[in-house]
KEKE-3310 file (N, C-alpha, C; in steps of 0.2 Angstrom, whole numbers, plus 5000, padded with zeros to 4 digits):
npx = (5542:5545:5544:5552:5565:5563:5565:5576:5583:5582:5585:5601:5602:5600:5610:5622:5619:5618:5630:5634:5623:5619:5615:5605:5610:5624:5639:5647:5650:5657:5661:5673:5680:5694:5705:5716:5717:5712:5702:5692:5688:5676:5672:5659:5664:5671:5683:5695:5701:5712:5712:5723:5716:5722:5725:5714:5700:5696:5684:5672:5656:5643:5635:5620:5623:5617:5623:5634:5644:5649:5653:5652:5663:5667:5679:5671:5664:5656:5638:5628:5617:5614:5625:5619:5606:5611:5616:5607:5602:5612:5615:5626:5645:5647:5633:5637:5644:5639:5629:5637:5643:5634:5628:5617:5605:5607:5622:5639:5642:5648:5658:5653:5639:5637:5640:5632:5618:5620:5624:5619:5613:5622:5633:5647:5645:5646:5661:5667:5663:5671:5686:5686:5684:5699:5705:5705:5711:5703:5699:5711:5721:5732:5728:5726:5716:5715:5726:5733:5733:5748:5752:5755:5747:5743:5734:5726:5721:5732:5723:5717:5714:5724:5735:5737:5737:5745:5758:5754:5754:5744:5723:5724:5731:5746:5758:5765:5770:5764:5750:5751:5753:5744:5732:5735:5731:5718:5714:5717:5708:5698:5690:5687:5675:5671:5681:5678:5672:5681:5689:5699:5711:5714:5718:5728:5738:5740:5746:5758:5764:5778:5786:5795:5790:5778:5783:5787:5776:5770:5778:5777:5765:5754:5738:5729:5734:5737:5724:5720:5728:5726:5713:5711:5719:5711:5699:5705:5708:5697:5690:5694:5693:5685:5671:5674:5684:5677:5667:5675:5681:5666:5663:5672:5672:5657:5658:5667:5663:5652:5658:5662:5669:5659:5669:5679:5689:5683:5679:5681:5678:5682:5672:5678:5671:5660:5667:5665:5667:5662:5656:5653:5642:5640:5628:5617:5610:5616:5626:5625:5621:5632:5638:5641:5651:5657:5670:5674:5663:5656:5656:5646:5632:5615:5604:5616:5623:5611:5609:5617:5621:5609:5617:5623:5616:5607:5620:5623:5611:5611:5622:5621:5609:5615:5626:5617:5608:5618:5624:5612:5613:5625:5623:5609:5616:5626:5618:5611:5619)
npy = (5309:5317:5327:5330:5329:5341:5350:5348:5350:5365:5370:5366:5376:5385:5389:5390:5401:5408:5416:5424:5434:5442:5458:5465:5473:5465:5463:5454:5435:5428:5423:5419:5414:5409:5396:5402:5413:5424:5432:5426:5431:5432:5439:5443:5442:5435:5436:5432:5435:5437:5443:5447:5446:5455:5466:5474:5485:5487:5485:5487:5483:5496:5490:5495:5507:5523:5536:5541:5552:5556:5557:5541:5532:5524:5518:5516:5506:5512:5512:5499:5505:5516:5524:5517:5524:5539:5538:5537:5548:5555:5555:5553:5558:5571:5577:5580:5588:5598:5601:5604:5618:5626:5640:5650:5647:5642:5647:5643:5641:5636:5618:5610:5613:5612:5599:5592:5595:5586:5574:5571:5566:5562:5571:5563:5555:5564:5565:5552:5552:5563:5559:5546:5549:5557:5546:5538:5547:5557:5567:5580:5590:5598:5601:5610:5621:5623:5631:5646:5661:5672:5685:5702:5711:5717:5719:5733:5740:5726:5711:5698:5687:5686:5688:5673:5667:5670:5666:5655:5643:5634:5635:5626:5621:5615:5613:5603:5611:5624:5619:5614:5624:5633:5624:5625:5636:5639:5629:5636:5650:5643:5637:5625:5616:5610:5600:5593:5580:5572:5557:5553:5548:5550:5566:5562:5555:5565:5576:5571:5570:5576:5585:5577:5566:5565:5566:5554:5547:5551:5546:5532:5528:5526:5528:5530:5535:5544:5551:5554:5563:5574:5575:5581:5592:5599:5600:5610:5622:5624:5636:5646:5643:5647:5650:5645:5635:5625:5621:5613:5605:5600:5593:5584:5575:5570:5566:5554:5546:5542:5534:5525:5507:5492:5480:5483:5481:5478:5486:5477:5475:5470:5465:5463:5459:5450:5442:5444:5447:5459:5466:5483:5495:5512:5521:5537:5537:5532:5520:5502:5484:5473:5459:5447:5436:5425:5420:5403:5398:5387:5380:5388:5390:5390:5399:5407:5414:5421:5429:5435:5443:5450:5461:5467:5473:5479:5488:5494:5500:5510:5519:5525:5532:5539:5547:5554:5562:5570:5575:5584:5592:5600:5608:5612:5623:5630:5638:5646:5655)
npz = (5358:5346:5351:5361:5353:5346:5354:5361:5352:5349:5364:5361:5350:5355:5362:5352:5344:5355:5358:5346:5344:5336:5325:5317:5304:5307:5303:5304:5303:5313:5329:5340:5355:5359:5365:5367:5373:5362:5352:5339:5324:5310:5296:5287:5273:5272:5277:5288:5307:5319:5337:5351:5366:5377:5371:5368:5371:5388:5399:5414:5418:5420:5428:5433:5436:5438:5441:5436:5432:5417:5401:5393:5381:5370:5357:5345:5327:5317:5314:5304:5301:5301:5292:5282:5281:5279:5266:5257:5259:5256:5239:5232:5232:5226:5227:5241:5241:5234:5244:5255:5251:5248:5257:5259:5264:5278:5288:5291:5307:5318:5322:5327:5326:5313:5309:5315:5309:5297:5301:5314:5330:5347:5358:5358:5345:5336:5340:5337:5323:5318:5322:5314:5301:5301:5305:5292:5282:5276:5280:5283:5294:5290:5277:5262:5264:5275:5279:5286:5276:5271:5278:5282:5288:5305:5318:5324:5341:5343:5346:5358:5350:5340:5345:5349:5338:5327:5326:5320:5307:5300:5304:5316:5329:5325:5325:5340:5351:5351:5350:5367:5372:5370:5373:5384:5389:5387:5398:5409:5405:5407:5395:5389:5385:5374:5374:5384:5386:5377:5375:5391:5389:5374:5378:5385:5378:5368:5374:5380:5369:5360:5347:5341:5344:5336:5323:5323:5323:5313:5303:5306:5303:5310:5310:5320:5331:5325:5322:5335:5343:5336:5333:5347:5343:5335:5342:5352:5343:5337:5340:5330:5317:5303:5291:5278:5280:5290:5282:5272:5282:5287:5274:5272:5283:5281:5265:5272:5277:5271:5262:5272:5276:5277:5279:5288:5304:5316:5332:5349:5364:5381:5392:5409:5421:5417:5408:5396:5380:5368:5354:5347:5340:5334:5332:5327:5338:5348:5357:5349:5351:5345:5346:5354:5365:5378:5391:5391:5386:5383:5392:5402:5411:5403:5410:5415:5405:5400:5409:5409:5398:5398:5408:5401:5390:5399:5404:5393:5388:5399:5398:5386:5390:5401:5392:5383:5394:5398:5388:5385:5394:5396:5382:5385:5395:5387:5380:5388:5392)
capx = (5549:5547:5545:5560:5570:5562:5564:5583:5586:5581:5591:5606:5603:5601:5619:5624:5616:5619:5639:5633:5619:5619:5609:5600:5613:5628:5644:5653:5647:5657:5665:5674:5684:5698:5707:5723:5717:5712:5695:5692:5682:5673:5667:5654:5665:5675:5690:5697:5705:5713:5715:5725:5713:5727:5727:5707:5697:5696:5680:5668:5649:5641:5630:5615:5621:5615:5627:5640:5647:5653:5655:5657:5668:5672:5680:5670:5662:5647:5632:5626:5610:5616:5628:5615:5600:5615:5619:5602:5599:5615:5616:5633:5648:5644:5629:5638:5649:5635:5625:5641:5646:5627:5627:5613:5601:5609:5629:5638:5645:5652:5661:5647:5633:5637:5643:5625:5614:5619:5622:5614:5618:5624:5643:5651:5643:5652:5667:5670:5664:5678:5691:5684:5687:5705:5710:5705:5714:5699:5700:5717:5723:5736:5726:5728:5711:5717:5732:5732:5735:5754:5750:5760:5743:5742:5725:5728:5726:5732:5718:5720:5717:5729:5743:5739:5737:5749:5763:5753:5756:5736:5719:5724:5738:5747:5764:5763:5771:5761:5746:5750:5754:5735:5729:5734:5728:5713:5714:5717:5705:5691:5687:5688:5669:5670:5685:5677:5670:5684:5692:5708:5718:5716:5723:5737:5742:5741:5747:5762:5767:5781:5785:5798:5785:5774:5784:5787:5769:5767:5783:5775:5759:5747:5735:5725:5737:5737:5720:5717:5729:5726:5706:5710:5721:5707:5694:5709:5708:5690:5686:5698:5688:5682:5667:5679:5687:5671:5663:5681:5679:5659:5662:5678:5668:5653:5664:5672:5655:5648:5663:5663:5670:5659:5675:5683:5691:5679:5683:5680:5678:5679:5669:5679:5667:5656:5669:5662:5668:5658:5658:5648:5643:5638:5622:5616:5604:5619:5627:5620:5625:5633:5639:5645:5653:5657:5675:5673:5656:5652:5656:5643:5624:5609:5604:5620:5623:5606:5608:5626:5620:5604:5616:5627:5612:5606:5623:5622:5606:5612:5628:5616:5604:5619:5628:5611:5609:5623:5623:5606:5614:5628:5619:5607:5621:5628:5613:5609:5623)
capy = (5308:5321:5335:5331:5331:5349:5354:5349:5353:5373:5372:5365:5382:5394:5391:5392:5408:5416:5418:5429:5440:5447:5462:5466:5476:5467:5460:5447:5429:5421:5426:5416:5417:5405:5395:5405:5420:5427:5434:5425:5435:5431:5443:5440:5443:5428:5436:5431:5439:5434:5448:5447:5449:5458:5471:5476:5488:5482:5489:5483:5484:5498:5489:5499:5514:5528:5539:5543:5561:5559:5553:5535:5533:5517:5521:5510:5505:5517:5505:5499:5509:5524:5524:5517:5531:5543:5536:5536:5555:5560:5548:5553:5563:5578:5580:5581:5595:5603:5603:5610:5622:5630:5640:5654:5645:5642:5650:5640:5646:5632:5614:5605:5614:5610:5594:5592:5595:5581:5567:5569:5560:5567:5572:5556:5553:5569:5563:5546:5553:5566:5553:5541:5555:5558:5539:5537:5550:5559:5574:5582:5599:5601:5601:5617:5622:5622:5636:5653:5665:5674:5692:5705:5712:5717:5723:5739:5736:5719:5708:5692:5679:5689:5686:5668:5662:5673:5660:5645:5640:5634:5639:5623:5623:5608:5612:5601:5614:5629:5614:5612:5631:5635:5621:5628:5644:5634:5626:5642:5652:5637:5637:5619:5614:5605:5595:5590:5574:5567:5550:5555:5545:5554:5570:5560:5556:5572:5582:5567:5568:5580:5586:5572:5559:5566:5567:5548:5541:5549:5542:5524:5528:5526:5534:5527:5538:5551:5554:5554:5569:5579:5577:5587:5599:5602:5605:5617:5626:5625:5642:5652:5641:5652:5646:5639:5629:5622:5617:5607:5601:5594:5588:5579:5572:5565:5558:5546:5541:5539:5529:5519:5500:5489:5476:5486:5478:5481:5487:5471:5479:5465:5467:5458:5454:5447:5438:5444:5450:5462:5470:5485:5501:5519:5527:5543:5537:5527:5512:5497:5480:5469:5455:5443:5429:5424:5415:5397:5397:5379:5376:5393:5388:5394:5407:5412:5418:5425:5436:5439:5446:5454:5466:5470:5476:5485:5493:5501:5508:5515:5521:5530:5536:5545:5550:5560:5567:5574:5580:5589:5595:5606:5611:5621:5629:5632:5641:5649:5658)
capz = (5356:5341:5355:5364:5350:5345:5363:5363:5346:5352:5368:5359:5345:5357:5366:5348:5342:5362:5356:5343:5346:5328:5326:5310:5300:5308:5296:5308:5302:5317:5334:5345:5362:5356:5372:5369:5377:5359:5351:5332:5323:5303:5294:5279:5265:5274:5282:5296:5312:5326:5340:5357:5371:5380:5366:5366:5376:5395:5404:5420:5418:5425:5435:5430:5442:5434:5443:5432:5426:5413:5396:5391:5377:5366:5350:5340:5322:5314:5313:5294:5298:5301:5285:5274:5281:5276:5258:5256:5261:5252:5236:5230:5233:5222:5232:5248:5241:5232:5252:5261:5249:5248:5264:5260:5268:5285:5287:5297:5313:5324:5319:5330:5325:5306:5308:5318:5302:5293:5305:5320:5334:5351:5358:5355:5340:5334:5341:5334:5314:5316:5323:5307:5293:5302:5303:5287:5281:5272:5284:5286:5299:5286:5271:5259:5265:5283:5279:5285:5272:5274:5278:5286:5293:5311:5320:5328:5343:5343:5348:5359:5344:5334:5350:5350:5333:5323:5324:5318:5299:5301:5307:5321:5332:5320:5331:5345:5356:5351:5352:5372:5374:5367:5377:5393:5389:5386:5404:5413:5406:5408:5391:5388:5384:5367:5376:5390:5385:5374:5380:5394:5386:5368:5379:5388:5371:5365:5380:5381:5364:5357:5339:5338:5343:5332:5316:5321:5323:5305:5300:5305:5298:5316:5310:5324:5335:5323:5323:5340:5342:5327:5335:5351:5340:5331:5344:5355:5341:5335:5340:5326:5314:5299:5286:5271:5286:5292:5277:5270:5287:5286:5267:5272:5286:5275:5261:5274:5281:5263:5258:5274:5273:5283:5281:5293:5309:5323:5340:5352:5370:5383:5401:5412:5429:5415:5406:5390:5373:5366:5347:5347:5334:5335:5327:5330:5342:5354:5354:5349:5352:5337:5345:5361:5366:5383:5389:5391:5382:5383:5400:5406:5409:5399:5412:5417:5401:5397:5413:5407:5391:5399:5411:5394:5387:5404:5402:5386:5388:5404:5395:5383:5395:5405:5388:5382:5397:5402:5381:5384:5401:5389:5377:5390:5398:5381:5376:5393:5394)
cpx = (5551:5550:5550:5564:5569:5564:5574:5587:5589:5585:5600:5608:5603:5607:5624:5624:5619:5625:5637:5629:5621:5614:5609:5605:5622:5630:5647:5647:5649:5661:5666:5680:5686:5701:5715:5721:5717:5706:5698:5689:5682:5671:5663:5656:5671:5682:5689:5702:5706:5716:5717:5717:5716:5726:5718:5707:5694:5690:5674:5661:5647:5638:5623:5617:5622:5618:5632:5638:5648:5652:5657:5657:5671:5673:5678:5667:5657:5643:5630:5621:5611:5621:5622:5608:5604:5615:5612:5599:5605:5618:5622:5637:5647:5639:5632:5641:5645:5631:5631:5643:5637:5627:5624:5608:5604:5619:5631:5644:5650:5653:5654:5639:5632:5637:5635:5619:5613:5621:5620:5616:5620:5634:5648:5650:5650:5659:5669:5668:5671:5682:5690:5687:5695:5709:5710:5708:5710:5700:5708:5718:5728:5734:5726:5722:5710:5723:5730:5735:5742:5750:5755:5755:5744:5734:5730:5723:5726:5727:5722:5718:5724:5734:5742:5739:5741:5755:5761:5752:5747:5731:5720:5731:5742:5754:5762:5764:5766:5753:5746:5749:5745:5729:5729:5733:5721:5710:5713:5711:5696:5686:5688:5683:5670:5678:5683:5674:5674:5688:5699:5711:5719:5720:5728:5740:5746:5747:5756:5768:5771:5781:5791:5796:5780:5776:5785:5782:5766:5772:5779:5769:5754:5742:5729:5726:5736:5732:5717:5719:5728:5718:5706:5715:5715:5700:5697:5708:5701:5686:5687:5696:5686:5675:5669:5681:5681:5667:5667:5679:5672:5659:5665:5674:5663:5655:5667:5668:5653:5653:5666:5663:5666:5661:5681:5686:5686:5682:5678:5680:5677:5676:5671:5677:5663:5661:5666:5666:5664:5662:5651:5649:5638:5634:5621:5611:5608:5623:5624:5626:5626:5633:5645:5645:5657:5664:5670:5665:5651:5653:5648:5636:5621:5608:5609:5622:5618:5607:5613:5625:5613:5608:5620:5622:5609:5612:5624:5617:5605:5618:5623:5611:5607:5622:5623:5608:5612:5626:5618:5610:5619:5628:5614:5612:5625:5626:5609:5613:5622)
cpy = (5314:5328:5334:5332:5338:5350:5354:5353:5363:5374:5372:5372:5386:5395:5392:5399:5412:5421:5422:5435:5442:5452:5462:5467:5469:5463:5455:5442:5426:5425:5423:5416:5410:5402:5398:5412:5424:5425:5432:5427:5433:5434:5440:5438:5437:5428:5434:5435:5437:5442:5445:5449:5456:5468:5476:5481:5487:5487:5485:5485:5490:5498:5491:5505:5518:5536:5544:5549:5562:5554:5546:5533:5526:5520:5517:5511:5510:5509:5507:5502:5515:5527:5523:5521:5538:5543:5536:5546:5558:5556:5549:5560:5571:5582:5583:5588:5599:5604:5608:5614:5628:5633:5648:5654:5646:5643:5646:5642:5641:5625:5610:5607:5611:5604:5588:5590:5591:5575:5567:5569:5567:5569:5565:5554:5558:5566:5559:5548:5559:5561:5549:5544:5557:5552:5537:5541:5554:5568:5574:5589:5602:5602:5609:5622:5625:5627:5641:5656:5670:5681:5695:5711:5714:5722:5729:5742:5729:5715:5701:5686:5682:5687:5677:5665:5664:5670:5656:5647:5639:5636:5634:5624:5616:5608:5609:5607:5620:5624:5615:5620:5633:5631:5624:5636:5641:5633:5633:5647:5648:5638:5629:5614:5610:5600:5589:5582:5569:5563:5553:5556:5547:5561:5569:5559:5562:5577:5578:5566:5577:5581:5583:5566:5557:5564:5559:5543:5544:5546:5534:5524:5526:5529:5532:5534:5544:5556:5554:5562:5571:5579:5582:5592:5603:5606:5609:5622:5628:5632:5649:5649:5647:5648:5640:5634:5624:5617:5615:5603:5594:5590:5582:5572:5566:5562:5551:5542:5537:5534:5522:5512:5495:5482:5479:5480:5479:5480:5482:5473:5472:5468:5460:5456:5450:5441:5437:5448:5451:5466:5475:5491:5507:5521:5532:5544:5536:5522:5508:5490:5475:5464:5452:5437:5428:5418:5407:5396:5392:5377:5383:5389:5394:5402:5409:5417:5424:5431:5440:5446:5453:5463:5470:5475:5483:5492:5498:5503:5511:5520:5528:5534:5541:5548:5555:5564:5572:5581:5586:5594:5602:5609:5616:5627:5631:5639:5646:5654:5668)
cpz = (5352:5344:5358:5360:5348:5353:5363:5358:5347:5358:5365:5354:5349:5360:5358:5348:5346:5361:5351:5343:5339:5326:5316:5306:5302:5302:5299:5306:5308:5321:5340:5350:5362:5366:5374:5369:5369:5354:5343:5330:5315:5300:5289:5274:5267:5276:5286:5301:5318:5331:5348:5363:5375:5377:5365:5373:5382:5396:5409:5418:5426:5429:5438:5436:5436:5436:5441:5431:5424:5408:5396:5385:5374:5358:5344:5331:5320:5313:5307:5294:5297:5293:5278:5272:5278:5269:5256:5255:5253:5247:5233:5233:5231:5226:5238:5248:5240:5240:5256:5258:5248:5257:5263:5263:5279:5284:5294:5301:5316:5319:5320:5328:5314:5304:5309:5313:5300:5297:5311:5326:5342:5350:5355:5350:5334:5335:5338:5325:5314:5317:5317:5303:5295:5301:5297:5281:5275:5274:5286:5290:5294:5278:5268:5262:5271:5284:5282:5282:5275:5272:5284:5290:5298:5314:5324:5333:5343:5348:5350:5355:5340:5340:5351:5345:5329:5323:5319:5310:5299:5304:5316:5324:5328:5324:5337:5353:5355:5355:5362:5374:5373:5374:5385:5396:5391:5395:5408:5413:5406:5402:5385:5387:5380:5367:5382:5392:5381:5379:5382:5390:5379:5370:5382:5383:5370:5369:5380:5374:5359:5349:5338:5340:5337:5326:5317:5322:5314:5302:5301:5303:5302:5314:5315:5329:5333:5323:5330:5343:5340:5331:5341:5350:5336:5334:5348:5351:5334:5335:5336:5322:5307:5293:5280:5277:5288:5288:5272:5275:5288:5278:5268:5277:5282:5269:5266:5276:5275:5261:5265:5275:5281:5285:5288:5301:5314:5328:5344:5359:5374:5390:5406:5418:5426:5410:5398:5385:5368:5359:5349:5342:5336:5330:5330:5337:5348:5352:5356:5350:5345:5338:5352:5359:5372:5384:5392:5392:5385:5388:5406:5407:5406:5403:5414:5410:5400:5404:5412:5403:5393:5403:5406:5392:5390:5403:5398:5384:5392:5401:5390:5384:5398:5398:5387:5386:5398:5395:5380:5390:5398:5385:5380:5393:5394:5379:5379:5394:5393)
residu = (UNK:UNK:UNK:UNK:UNK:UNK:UNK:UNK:UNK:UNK:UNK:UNK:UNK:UNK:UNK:UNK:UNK:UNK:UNK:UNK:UNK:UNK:UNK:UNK:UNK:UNK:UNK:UNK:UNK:UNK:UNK:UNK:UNK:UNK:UNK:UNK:UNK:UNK:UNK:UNK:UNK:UNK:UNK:UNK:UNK:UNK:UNK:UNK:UNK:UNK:UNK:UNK:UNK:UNK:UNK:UNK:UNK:UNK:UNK:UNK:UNK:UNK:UNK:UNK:UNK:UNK:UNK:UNK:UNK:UNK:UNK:UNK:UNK:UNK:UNK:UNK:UNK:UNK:UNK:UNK:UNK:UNK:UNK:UNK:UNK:UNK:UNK:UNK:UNK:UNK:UNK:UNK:UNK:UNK:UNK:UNK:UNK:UNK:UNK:UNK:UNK:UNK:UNK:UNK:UNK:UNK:UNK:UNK:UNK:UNK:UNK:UNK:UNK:UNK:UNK:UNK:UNK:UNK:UNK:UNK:UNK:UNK:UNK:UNK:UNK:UNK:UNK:UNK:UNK:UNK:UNK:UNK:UNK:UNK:UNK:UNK:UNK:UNK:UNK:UNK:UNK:UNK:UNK:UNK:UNK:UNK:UNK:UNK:UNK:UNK:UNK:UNK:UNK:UNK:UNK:UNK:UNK:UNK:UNK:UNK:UNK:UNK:UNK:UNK:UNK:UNK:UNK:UNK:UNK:UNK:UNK:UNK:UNK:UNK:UNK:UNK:UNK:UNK:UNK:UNK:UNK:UNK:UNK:UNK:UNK:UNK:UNK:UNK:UNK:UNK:UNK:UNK:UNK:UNK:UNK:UNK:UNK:UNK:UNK:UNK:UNK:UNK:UNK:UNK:UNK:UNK:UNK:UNK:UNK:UNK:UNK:UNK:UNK:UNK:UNK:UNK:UNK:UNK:UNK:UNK:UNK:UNK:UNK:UNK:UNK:UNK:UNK:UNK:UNK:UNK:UNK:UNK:UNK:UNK:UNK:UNK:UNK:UNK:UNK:UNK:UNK:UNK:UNK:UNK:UNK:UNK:UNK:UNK:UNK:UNK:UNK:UNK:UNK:UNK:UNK:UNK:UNK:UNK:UNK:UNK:UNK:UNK:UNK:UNK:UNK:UNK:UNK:UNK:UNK:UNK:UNK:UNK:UNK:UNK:UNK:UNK:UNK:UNK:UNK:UNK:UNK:UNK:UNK:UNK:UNK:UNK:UNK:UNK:UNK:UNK:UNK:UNK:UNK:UNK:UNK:UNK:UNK:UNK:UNK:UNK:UNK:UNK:UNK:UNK:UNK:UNK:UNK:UNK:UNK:UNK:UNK:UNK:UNK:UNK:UNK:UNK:UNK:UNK:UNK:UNK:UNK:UNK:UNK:UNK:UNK:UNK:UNK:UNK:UNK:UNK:UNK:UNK:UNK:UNK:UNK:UNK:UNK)
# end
């Protein structure tokens, strides 16, 4: 009798627990997939959140094919390990600035190779820490820092950066029209590498959004929008760049990590063939999984879940297996060239 009750006791906890899945670091105490079509989410510190389903990030399981091309792309959380091996590395601000403003040792050339040094991680890693320090408005393109000096200079002869950046107020194209005009320079001359992996729909944005759109997503204060844009302004014009710009740029970056909140809202991605809502967070190694829950939970059986859960997992170590491919595959032909 004792062992049946241990026996059921443990069937009945693990259909608990299975809705969670909590990894070591994570902050969600509770997460549930309400009957009105919307994800409950608890954090630790004991907020609550109720999000639309409707309104998350839709995606299919890839089914373990290993196939893909390309980049896959969720705009999610920094994982607490990766934040607290950082804060660990770089115990306060002052340091950060005393490491990016020290450039005797190594001069830094490129935005990725700088930014590389200090956190790791592949392309998309890259991506979502800039995108972070813009939404949080730590990194700015308009910051004084970001100016170019007024000069009535001209090279003689005029050089083709001197004919495409000698309008722009900054070292990025900050005007969305100069922005799209650069960008289709960009395209034509097939110099679009350090774009080629960001998410479409941050260049449909971008490409869709005029300089009376723009002044009204900062008028509303998006800055979700805003940094989505404003990231692929910044890598269109990544390659006018100068060292003071770069090393504003990596500090700004590492202050927002180091002052990362991990109250934040986290991005809830559902996989709809699986019927599952997933939370998940980005380390320098990949994403990792923080947290499922499955609709109508308590009506699924034991192993449908566990297999559910099982192809979750298959998918995002395939996800990460083609992302660091495909990132070593760029970085040879980078370097071959």
């Amino acid at each position: 009798m004792n062992r049946l009750f241990v026996f059921l006791f443990f069937v009945l906890n693990s259909f608990v627990v299975f809705s969670q899945v909590p990894s070591k670091n994570s902050f969600i105490k509770d997460m549930q997939w309400g009957v009105d079509y919307r994800i409950h989410l608890t954090l630790f510190n004991d907020s609550n959140y109720t999000i639309n389903v409707e309104d998350m990030i839709h995606s299919n399981s890839a089914n373990n094919d290993t196939s893909l091309e390309n980049f896959v792309y969720y705009p999610v959380m920094l994982a607490r390990d990766f934040v607290d091996r950082l804060k660990k590395t770089k115990s306060d601000e002052k340091a950060v600035v005393t490491q990016t403003t020290e450039t005797n040792d190594i001069k830094l050339v490129t935005l990725w190779g700088s930014l590389h040094s200090s956190i790791g991680g592949g392309w998309v890693h890259f991506i979502n820490c800039l995108e972070y320090s813009m939404e949080t408005r730590y990194l700015s393109i308009t910051a004084p820092l970001m100016e170019r000096p007024k000069t009535s200079w001209k090279p003689n002869p005029r050089t083709n950066t001197y004919k495409r950046t000698r309008k722009w107020k900054y070292y990025v194209p900050v005007d969305q029209r100069q922005a799209h005009k650069e960008y289709a320079r960009k395209v034509r001359d097939k110099q679009l590498d350090n774009l080629q992996e960001v998410p479409k729909s941050f260049i449909k944005l971008f490409l869709e959004t005029n300089n009376r759109d723009y002044k009204q997503i900062v008028e509303s204060r998006n800055f979700r929008k805003l940094a989505q844009i404003d990231l692929v302004k910044l890598l269109v014009g990544s390659n006018y760049l100068s060292e003071p710009q770069i090393t504003y740029i990596k500090t700004m970056v590492l202050k927002s990590v180091l002052q990362y909140s991990y109250n934040q809202l986290p991005t809830v991605i559902v996989f709809d063939d699986l019927e599952a809502a997933v939370v998940m967070s980005l380390n320098e190694t990949g994403y990792n999984l923080e947290q499922v829950v499955f609709r109508s939970d308590k009506d699924l059986a034991f192993e449908t879940k566990n297999e559910r859960l099982d192809k979750i997992n298959l998918n995002i170590r395939a996800i990460n297996k083609i992302n660091q491919k495909i990132f070593q595959e760029q970085l040879k032909k980078h370097f071959t060239r």
